[in-house]
C-alpha positions in Angstrom: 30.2 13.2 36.2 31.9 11.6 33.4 31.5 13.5 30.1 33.9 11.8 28.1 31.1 9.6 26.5 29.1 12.6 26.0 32.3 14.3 23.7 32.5 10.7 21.8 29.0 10.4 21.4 29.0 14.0 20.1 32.3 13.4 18.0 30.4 10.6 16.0 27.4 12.4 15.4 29.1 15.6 13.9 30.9 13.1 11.7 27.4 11.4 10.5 26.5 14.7 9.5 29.7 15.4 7.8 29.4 12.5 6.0 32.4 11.1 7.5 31.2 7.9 7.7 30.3 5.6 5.0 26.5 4.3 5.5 27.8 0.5 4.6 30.9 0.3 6.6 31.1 -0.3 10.5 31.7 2.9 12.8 35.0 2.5 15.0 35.3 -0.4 16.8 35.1 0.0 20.9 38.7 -0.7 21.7 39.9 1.8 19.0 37.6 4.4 20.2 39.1 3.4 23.7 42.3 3.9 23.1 41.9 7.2 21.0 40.0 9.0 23.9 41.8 7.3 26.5 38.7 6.0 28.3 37.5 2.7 29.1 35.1 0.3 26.9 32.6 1.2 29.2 32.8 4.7 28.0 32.4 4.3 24.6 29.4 1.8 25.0 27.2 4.5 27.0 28.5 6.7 23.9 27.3 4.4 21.3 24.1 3.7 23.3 23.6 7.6 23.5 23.8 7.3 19.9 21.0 4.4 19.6 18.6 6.1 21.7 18.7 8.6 19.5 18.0 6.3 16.4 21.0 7.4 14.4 23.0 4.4 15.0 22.2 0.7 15.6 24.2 -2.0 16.3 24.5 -6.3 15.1 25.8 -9.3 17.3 29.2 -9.9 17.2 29.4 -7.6 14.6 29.7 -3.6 15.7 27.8 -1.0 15.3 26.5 1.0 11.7 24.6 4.2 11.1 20.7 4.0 10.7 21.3 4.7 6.5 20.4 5.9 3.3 17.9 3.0 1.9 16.6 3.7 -1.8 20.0 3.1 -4.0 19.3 4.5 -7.3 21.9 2.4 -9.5 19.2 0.8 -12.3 20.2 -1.9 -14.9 18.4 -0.1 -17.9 19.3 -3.1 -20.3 15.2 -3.0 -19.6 13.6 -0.1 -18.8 10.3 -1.1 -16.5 7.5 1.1 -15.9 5.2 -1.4 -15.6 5.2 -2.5 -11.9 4.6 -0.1 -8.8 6.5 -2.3 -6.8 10.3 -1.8 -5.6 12.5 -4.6 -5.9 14.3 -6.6 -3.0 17.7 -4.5 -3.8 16.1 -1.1 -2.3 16.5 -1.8 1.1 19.3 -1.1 3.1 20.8 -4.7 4.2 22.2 -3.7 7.8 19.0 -2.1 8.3 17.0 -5.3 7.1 19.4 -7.5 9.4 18.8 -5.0 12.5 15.2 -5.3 12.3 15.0 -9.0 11.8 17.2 -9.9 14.6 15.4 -8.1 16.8 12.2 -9.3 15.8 13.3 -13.0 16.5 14.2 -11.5 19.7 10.8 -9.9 21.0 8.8 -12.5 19.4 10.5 -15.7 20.1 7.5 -16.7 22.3 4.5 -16.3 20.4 3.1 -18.4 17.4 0.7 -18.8 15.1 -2.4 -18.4 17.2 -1.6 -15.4 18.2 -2.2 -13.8 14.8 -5.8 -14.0 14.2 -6.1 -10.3 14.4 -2.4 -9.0 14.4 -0.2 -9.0 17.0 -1.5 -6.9 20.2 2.1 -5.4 20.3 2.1 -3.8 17.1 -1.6 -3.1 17.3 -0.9 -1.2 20.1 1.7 0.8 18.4 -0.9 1.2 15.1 -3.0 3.4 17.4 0.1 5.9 17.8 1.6 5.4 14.0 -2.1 6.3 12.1 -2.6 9.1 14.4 -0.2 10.9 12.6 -2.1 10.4 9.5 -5.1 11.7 11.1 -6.9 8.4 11.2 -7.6 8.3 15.2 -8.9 4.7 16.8 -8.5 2.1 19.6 -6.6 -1.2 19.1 -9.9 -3.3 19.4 -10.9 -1.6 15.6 -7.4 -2.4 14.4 -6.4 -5.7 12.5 -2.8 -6.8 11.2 -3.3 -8.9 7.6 -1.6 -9.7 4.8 -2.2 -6.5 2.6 -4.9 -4.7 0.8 -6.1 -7.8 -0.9 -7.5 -10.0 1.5 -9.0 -6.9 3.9 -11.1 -6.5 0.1 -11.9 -9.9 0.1 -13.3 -10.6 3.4 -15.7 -6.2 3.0 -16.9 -7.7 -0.8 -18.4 -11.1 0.4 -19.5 -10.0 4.0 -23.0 -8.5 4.5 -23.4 -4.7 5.9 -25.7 -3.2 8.1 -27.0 -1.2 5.7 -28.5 -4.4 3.8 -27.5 -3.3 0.5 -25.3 -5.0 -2.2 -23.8 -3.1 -5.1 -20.2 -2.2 -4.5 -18.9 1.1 -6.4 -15.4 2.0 -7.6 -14.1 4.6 -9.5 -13.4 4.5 -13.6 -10.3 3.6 -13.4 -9.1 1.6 -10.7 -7.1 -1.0 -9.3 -7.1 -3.5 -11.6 -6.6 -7.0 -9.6 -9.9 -5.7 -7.3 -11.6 -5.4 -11.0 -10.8 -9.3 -11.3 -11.9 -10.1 -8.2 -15.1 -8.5 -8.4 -15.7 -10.0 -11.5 -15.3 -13.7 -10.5 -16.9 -13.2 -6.8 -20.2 -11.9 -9.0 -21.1 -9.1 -7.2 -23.3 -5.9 -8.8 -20.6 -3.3 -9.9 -21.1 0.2 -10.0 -18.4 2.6 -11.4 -17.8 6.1 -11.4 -15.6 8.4 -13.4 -12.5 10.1 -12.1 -10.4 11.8 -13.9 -7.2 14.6 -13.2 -10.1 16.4 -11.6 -11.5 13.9 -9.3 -15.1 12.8 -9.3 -18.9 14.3 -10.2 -19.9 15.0 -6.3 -23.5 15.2 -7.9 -23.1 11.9 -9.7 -22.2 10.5 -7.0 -24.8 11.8 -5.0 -27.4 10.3 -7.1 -25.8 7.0 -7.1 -25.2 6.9 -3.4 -29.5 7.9 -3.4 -30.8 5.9 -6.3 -28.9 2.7 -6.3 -28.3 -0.5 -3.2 -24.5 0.7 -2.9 -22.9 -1.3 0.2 -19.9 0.3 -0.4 -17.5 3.0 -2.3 -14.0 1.4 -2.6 -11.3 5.0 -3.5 -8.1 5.3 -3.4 -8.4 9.2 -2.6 -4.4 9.8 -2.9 -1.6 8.6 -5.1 -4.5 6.7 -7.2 -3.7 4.0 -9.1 -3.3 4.0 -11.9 -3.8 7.9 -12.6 -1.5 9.4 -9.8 -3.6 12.2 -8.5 -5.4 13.0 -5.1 -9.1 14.2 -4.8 -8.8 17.9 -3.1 -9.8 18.3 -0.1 -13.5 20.0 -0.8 -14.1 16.5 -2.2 -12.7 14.2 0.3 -15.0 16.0 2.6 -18.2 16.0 0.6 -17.7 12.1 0.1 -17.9 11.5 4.1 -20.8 13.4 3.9 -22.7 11.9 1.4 -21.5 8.5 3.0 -23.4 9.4 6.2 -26.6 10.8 4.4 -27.4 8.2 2.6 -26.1 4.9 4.7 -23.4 4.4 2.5 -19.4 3.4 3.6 -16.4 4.1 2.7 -13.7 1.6 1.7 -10.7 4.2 1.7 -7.4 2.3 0.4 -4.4 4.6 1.6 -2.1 2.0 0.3 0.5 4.7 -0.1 0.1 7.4 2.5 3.1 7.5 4.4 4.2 9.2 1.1 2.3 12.2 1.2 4.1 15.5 0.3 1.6 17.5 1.8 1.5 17.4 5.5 -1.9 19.0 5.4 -3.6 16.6 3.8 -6.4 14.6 5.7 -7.8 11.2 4.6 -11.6 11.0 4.4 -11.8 8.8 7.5 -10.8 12.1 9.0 -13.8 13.8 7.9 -16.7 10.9 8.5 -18.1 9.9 11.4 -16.0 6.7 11.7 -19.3 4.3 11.3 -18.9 4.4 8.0 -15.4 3.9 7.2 -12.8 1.4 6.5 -9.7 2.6 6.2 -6.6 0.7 4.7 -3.2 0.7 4.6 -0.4 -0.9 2.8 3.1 -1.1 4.0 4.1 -3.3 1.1 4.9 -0.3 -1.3 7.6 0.7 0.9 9.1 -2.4 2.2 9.0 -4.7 -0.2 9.6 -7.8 1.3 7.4 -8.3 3.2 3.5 -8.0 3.2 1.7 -6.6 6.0 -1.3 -4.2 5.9 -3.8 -2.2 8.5 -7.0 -2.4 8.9 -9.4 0.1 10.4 -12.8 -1.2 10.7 -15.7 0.9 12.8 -17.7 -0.5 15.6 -20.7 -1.9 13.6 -19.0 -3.9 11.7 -16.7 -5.6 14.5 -18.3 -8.8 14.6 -19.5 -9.9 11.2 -15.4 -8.7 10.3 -14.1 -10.8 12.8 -16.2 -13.9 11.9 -15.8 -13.1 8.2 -11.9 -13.9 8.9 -12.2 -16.6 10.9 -13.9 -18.3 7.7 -11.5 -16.8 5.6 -8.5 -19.1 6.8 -10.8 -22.0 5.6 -9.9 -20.7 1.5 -7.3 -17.9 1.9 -4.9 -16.4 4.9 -5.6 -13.7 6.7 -3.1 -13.1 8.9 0.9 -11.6 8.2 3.2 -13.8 9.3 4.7 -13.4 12.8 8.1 -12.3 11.2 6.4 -9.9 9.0 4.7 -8.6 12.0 7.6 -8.3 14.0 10.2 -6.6 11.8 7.5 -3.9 10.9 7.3 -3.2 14.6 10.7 -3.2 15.0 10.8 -0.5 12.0 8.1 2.2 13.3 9.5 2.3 16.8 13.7 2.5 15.9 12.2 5.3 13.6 13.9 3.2 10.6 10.9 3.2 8.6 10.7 7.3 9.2 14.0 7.0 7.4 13.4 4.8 5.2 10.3 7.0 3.6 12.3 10.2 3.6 15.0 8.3 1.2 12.1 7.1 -0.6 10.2 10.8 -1.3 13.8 12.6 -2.2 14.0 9.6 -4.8 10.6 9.8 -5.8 10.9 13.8 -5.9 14.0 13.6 -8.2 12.5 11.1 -10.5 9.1 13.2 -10.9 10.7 16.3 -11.9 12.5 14.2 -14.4 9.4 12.4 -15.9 7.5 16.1 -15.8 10.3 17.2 -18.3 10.1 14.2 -20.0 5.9 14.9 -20.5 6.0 18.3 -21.8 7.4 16.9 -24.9 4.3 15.1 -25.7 2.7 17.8 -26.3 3.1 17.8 -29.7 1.7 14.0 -30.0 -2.0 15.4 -28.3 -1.3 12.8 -24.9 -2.8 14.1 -22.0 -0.2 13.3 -19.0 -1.3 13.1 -15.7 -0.3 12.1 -11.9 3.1 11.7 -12.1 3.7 14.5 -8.9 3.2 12.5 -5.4 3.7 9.1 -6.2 5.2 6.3 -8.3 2.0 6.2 -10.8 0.9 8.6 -14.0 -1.2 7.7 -17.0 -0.7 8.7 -20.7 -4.6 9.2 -22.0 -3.8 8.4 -26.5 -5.4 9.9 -28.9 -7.4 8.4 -31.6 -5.2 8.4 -34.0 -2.8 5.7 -32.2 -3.0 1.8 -31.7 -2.8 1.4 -27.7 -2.4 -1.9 -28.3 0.6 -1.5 -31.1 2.1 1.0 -29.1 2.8 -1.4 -25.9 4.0 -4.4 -27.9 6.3 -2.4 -29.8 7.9 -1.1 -26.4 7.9 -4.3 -25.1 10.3 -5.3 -28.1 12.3 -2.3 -27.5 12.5 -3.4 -23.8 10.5 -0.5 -22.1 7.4 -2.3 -20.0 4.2 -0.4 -19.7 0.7 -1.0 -17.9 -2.1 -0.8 -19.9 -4.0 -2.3 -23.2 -6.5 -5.0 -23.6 -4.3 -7.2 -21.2 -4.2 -5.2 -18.4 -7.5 -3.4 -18.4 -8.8 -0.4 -15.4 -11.7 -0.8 -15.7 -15.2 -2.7 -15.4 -15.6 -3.4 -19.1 -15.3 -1.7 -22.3 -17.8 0.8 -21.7 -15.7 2.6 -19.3 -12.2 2.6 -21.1 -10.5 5.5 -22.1 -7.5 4.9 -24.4 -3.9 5.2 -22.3 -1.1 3.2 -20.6 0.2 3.5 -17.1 3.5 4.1 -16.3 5.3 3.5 -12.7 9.1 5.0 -11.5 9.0 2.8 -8.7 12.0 0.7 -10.4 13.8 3.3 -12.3 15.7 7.0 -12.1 16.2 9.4 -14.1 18.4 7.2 -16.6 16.2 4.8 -17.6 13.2 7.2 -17.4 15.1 9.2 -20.4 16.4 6.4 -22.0 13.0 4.9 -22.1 10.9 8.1 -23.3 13.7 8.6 -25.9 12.1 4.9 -26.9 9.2 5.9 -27.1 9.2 9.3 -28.3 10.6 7.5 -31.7 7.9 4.8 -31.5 5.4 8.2 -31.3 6.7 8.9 -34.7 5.8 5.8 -36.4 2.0 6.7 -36.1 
């Protein structure tokens, strides 16, 4: 039996873990590693594959062969400091790992097209099944349907009837502000609900879910946007209850669970009885370049979904593109995107303790901080005493973007809103987010 690529294969992955090799430049080439262990090519091509198969290694045409890498890079111009955007920029990924994936998508889906897209590629369907099980959200590939995000999954639930036969939609207070807009202009009845750093009133919610023609409850149960926090468990269970007493579903956007820091944590689909539930999911967050999303949608609502997209392609698109589609797949099953969250939580982790340091000295300004733990978001509630308005423009000179003000509203309408601007670390570290609450720390003073 030759061992020899076993002791290469073995060599190379100590030095990984030594850090012996740079995550941007090539490993050995074959004929060097030839000739230092006096072995044929052959040899050290069952060592590298050894070392593929075991996802820590991956290799380009006519190129050679790099290690599966670090992705987040934390080097931030902070000529502008930007907490106003939950989205990473272009410049987070890891190149090598971007080029692996897209080659081989070309490769396994060089001979599809267009109309095989209408409800995601069967493919990565198929691997869906396996990938939301380990969020705790268990289904069959028939209930599963590959689009272009959150937004157009929201689209198709708001104008499509429900068995149920009612028509109010209700969202929490505050929310996601660009399904506020659509709402709005698709004329709908709105219902809202407040949540706060404590959740939600599960008797409020009760009586709205009794009293009032809801069709459905659109949450973001985890990593909300734009307060941060996650309803605890006792409440993500009393909601799927409620939903199946009183004929109510659940629209649950999880546009940000594979960053979860608690590995105990169930979503609500988990705790329903899976008629009604929708669940969403949103790889966007975390690869930023391309837009592909998830959607879980039960039995009973099958076939008015379905038909509800074919009409969709007549004003909007549905579908991800067959790239999109393809590179995504190639991601979950090389265990790249695994990878690829792990850099993105110790990031994340670093940055939160940085902006929790940063928030206990507001104290003495009366803000009430919260989120800011589990993912990119938090929200700074003001007190009476200062402009919201004054406050954001006055940043915005000082070049330090921030969410929030009568130009980028929350919530339903004025009646709802609670004085306080979101901020996001998706596209900073812990630089800019000191440089920028040293801004505004001394624009604090000036009220």
């Amino acid at each position: 039996m030759n061992t020899t690529y076993v002791r290469i294969a073995m060599d190379i992955e100590n030095g990984i873990h030594a850090g012996d090799y740079p995550f941007h430049k090539k490993l050995p080439s074959i004929r060097h590693l030839s000739k230092k262990y006096t072995c044929s090519q052959g040899t050290v091509i069952k060592a590298y594959e050894t070392l593929k198969n075991k996802h820590l290694i991956y290799s380009l045409p006519q190129s050679g062969y790099y290690i599966v890498g670090n992705i987040i890079k934390t080097e931030v111009d902070t000529a502008v400091v930007d907490f106003s955007t939950g989205n990473l920029l272009m410049r987070e990924m890891h190149i090598p790992d971007l080029n692996h994936c897209l080659n081989r998508a070309a490769d396994i889906y060089q001979n599809l097209s267009l109309s095989h897209t209408v409800y995601g590629v069967e493919s990565l369907r198929e691997l869906s099944v396996r990938y939301l099980a380990d969020f705790q959200v268990f289904t069959t590939m028939n209930n599963i349907f590959i689009n272009l995000g959150i937004q157009p999954a929201l689209s198709i639930l708001t104008q499509m009837p429900f068995p149920n036969g009612k028509e109010a939609i209700l969202i929490e207070q505050p929310t996601y502000k660009y399904f506020i807009d659509f709402l709005k202009i698709s004329g709908v009845q709105v219902l809202g609900i407040r949540r706060d750093e404590q959740g939600i009133d599960l008797n409020q919610l009760e009586m709205l879910f009794k009293n009032e023609s809801i069709k459905f409850f659109y949450t973001v149960p985890r990593n909300h946007n734009p307060l941060g926090t996650t309803y605890p468990k006792s409440q993500r269970k009393a909601i799927a209850e409620l939903a199946a007493r009183y004929d109510v579903y659940i629209v649950e956007d999880d546009y940000f669970g594979d960053i979860s820091y608690d590995s105990r944590y169930d979503p609500i689909y988990a705790y329903g009885d899976h008629h009604h539930h929708v669940y969403l999911k949103n790889f966007s967050k975390i690869l930023p370049w391309i837009r592909v999303g998830v959607v879980v949608v039960p039995n009973n609502l099958l076939k008015i979904f379905t038909e509800y997209t074919r009409f969709s392609y007549y004003y909007s698109y549905f579908a991800a593109s067959l790239i999109s589609q393809a590179t995504l797949e190639i991601y979950i099953r090389s265990n790249i995107l695994k990878k690829h969250v792990q850099s993105i939580k110790k990031e994340l982790s670093d940055r939160s303790k940085c902006l929790d340091d940063q928030f206990r000295n507001l104290a003495p300004y009366n803000i009430k901080c919260i989120g800011g733990k589990t993912s990119y978001y938090s929200y700074l509630k003001l007190p009476d005493y200062i402009n919201e308005n004054r406050l954001i423009e006055n940043l915005k000179k000082r070049h330090v973007l921030v969410a929030g003000g009568s130009n980028y509203s929350f919530y339903i309408d004025n009646s709802w809103r609670e004085k306080g601007i979101r901020l996001s670390i998706a596209r900073t570290n812990k630089a800019a987010i000191n440089k920028g609450f040293e801004i505004i720390y001394n624009e604090l003073k000036c009220h």
